[in-house]
FIZA-797791 format. One record per residue: x, y, z of N, C-alpha, C, O in turn; residue in three letters. Coordinates in steps of 0.2 Angstrom, whole numbers. Example, Ala and Ser with C-alpha at 12.3 -4.5 7.8 and 13.67 -1.06 7.14 Angstrom:
<nodes>
NODE_nc1_nc2_nc3_cac1_cac2_cac3_cc1_cc2_cc3_oc1_oc2_oc3_residuo
NODE_66_-28_39_62_-22_39_66_-16_39_71_-17_42_Ala;
NODE_64_-11_35_68_-5_36_64_0_39_67_6_40_Ser;
</nodes>
This chain:
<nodes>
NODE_nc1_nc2_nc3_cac1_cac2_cac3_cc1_cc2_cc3_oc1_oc2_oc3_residuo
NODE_-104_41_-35_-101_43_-29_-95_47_-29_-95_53_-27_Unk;
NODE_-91_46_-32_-84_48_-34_-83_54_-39_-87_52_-44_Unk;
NODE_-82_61_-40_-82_64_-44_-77_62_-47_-72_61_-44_Unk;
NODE_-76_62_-56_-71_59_-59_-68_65_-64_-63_65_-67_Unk;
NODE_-73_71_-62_-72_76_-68_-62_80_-67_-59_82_-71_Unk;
NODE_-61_79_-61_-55_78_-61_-49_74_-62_-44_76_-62_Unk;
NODE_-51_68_-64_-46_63_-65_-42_65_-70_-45_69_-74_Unk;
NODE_-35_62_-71_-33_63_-76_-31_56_-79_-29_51_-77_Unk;
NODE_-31_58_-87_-29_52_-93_-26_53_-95_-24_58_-97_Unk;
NODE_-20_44_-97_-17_45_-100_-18_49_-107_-24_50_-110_Unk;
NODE_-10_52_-108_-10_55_-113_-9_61_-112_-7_65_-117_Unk;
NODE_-11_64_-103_-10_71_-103_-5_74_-101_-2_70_-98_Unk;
NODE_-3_80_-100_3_83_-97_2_81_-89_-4_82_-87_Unk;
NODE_6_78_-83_7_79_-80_7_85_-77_9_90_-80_Unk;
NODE_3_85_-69_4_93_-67_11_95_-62_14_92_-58_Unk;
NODE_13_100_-65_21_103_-62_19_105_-53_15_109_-52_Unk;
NODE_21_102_-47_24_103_-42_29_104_-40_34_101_-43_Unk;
NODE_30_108_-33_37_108_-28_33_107_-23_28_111_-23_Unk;
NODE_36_102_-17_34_101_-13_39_100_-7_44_100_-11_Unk;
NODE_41_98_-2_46_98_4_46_92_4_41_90_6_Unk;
NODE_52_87_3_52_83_6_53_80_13_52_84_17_Unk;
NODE_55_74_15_53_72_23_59_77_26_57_81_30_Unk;
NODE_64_76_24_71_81_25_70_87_24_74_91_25_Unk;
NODE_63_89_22_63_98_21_68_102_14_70_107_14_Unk;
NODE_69_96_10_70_98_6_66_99_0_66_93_-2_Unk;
NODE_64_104_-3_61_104_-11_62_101_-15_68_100_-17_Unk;
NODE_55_98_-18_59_92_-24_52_94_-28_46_95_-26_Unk;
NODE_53_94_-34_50_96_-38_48_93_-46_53_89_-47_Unk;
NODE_45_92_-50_43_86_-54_46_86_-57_47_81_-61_Unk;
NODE_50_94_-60_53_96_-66_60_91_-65_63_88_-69_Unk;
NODE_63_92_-58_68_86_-56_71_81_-58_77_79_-59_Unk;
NODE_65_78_-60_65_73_-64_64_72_-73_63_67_-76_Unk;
NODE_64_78_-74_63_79_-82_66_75_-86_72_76_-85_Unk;
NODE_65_71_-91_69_68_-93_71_59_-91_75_56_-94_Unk;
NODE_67_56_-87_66_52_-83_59_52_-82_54_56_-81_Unk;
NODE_59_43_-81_53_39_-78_50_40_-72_53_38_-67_Unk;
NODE_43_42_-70_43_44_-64_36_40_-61_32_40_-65_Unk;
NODE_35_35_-55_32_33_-53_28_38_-46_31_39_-40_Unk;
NODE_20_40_-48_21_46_-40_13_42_-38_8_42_-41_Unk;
NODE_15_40_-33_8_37_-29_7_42_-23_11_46_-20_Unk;
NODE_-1_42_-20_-3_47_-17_-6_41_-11_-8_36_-14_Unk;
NODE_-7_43_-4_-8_39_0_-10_44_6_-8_50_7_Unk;
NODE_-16_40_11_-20_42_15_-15_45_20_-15_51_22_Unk;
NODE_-10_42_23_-7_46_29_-3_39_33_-4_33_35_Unk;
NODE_4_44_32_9_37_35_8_35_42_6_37_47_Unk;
NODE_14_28_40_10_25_48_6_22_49_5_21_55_Unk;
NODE_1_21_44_-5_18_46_-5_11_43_-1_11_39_Unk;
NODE_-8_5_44_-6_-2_42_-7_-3_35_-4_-7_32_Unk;
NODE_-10_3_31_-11_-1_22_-7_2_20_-3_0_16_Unk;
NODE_-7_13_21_-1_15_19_5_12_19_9_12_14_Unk;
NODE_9_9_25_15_5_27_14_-1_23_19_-2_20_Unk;
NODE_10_-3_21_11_-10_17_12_-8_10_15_-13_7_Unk;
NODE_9_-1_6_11_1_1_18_5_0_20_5_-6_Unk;
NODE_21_7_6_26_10_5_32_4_6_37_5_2_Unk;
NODE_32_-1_10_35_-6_8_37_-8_3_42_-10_2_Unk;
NODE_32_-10_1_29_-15_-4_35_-11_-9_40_-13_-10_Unk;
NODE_34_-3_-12_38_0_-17_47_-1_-13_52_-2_-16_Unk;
NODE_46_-1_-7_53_-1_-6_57_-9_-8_62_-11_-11_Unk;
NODE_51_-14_-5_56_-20_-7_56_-21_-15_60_-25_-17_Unk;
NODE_53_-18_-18_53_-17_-26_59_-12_-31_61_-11_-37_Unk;
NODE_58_-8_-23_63_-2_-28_68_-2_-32_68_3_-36_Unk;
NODE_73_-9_-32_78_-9_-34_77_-11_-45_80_-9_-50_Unk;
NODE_72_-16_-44_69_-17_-52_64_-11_-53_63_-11_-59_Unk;
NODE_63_-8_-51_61_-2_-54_63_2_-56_61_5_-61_Unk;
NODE_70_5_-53_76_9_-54_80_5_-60_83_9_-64_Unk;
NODE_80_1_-61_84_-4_-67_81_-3_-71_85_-2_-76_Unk;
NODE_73_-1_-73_67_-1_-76_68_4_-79_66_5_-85_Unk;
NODE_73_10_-75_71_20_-76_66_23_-71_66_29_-71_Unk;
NODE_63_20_-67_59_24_-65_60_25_-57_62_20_-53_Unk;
NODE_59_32_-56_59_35_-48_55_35_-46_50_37_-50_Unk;
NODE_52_34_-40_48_34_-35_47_37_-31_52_36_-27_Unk;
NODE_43_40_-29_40_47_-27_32_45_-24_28_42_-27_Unk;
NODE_32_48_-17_26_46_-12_25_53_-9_29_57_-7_Unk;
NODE_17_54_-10_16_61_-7_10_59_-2_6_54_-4_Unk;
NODE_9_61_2_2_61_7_2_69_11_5_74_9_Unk;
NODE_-2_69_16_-2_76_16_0_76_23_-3_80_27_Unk;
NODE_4_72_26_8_72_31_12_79_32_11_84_28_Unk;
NODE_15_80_37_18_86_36_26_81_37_26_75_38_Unk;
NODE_32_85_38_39_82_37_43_77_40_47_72_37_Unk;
NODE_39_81_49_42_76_57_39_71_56_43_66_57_Unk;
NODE_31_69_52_29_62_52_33_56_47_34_51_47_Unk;
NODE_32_62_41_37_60_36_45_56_35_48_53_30_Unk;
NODE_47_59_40_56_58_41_55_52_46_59_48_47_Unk;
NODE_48_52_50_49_44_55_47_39_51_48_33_52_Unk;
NODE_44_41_48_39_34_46_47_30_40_50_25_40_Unk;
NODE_48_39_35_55_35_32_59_31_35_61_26_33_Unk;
NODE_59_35_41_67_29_48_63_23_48_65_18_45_Unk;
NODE_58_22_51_54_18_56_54_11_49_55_6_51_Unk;
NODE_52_13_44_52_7_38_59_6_33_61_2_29_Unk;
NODE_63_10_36_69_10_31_67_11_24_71_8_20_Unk;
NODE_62_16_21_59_17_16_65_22_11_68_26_14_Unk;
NODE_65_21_5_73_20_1_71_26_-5_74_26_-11_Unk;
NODE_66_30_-3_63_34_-9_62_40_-7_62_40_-1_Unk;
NODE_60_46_-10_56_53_-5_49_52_-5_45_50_-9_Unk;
NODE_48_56_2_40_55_4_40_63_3_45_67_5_Unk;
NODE_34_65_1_34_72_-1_26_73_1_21_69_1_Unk;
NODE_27_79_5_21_84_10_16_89_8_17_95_9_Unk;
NODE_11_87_4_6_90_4_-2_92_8_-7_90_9_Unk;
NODE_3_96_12_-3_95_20_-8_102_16_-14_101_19_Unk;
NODE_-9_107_11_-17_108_9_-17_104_3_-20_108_-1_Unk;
NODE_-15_98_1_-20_96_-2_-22_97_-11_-26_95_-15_Unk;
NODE_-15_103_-13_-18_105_-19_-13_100_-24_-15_99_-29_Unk;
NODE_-9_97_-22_-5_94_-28_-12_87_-27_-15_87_-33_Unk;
NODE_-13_83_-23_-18_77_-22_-25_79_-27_-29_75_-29_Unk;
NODE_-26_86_-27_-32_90_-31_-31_90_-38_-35_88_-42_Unk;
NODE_-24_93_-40_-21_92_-46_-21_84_-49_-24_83_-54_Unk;
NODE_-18_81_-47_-19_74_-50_-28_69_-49_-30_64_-52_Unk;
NODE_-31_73_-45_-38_69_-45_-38_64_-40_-42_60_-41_Unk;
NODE_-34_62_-34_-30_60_-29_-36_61_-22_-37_57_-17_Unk;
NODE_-40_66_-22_-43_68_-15_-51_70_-19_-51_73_-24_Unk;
NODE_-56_68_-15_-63_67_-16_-66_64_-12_-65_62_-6_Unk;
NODE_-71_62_-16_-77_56_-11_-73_50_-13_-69_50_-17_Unk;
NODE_-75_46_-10_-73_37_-9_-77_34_-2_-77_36_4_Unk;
NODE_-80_29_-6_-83_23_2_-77_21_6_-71_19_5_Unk;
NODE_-79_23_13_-77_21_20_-81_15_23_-86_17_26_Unk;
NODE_-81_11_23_-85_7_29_-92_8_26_-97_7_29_Unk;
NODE_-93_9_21_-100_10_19_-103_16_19_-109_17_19_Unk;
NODE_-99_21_20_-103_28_21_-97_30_15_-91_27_13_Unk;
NODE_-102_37_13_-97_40_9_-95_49_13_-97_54_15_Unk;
NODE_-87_45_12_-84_52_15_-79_53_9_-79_50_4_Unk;
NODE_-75_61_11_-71_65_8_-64_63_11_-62_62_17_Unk;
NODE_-59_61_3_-52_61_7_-47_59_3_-49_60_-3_Unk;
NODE_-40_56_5_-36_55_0_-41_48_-3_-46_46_0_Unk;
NODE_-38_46_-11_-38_42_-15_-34_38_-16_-31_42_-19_Unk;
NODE_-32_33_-16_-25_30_-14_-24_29_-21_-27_23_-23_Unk;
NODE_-20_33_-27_-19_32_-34_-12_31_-36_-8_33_-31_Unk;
NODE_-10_29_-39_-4_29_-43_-5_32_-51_-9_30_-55_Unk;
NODE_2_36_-53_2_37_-57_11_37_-62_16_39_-59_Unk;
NODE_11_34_-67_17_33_-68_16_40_-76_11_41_-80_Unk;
NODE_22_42_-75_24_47_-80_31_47_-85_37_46_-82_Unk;
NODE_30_48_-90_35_45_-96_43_50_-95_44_53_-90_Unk;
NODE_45_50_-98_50_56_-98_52_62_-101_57_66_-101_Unk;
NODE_45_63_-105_43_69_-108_37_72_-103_33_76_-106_Unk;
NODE_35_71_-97_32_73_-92_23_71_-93_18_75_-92_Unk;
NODE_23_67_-96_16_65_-97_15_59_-94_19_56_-92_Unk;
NODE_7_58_-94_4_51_-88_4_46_-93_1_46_-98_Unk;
NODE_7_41_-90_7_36_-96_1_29_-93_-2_25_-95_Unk;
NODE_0_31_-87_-2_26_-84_-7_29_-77_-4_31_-72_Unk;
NODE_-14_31_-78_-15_34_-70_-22_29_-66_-28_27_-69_Unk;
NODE_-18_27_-60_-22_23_-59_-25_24_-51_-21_25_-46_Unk;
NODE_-31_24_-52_-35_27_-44_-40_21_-41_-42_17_-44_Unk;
NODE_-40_22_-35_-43_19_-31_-40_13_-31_-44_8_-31_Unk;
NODE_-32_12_-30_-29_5_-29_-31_1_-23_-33_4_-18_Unk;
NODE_-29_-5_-23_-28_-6_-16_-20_-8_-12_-16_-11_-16_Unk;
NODE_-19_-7_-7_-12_-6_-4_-10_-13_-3_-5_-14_0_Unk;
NODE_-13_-18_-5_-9_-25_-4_-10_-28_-12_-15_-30_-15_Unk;
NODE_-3_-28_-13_-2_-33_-21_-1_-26_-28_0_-26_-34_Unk;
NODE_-2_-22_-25_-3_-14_-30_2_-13_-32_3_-9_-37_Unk;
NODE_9_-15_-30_15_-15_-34_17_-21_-40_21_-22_-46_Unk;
NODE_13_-26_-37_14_-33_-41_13_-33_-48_15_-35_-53_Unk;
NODE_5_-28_-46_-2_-27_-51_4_-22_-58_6_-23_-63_Unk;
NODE_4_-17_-53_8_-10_-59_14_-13_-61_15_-11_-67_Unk;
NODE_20_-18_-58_25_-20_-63_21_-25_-69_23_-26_-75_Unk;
NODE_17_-27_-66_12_-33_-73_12_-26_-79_15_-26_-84_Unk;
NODE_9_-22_-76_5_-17_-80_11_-15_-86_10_-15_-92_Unk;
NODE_18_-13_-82_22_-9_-84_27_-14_-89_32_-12_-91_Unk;
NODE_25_-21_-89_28_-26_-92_36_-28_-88_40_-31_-92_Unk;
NODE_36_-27_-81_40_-28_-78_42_-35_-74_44_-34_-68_Unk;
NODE_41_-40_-77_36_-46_-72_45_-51_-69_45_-56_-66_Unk;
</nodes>
């Protein structure tokens, strides 16, 4: 069901974006060069499983940052929705706007996935954690939005 030939595997270079954050400001991967980077991709803010995953990174934010690692959230929100959902959750990271879809393309983020039992086209709800020489040390697709930060600190030996 899933086309995989996009996905990406540990071990590979991460793909280079710039994108606007919720504030309209450009933030870009190279930003973080040299640095741990956590970038998860999600359906569309504001909605009850994205909020429970954006959450979820915020109440964790602070061990992760102790960790090394920055966290970074993109959907294809455009800014306005982006900048409220940040207020409205008190979300403590940048939310970054991929409204055509090419950086969620680049990571292997958007495709088919079961809905309800039918198969449609859309985000992939993936996480991916990237080392500090800009490579994927960790990429993980089709998570689910409740427990998915608990799961990846298990992962990352962060317990």
């Amino acid at each position: 069901m899933t086309d995989n030939s996009a996905r990406l595997s540990a071990g590979t270079a991460a793909p280079e974006f710039t994108l606007d954050g919720s504030d309209g400001t450009p933030v870009a991967l190279a930003d973080h060069a040299g640095r741990k980077v956590i970038i998860y991709f999600y359906p569309a803010a504001s909605t009850p499983g994205c909020t429970t995953e954006a959450c979820d990174f915020r109440d964790n934010l602070n061990s992760l940052k102790s960790a090394g690692y920055q966290v970074l959230g993109v959907s294809k929100d455009g800014a306005e929705a982006l900048q409220k959902f940040r207020t409205e959750q008190n979300l403590n990271f940048p939310l970054l706007s991929d409204p055509d879809l090419e950086v969620h393309k680049a990571y292997g983020a958007y495709g088919e996935k079961s809905l309800y039992g039918k198969t449609v086209t859309g985000v992939l709800r993936s996480t991916f954690v990237i080392d500090e020489q800009g490579t994927i040390e960790l990429p993980l697709y089709n998570v689910k939005a409740t427990g998915h930060v608990a799961s990846l600190r298990k992962k990352l030996g962060l317990l």
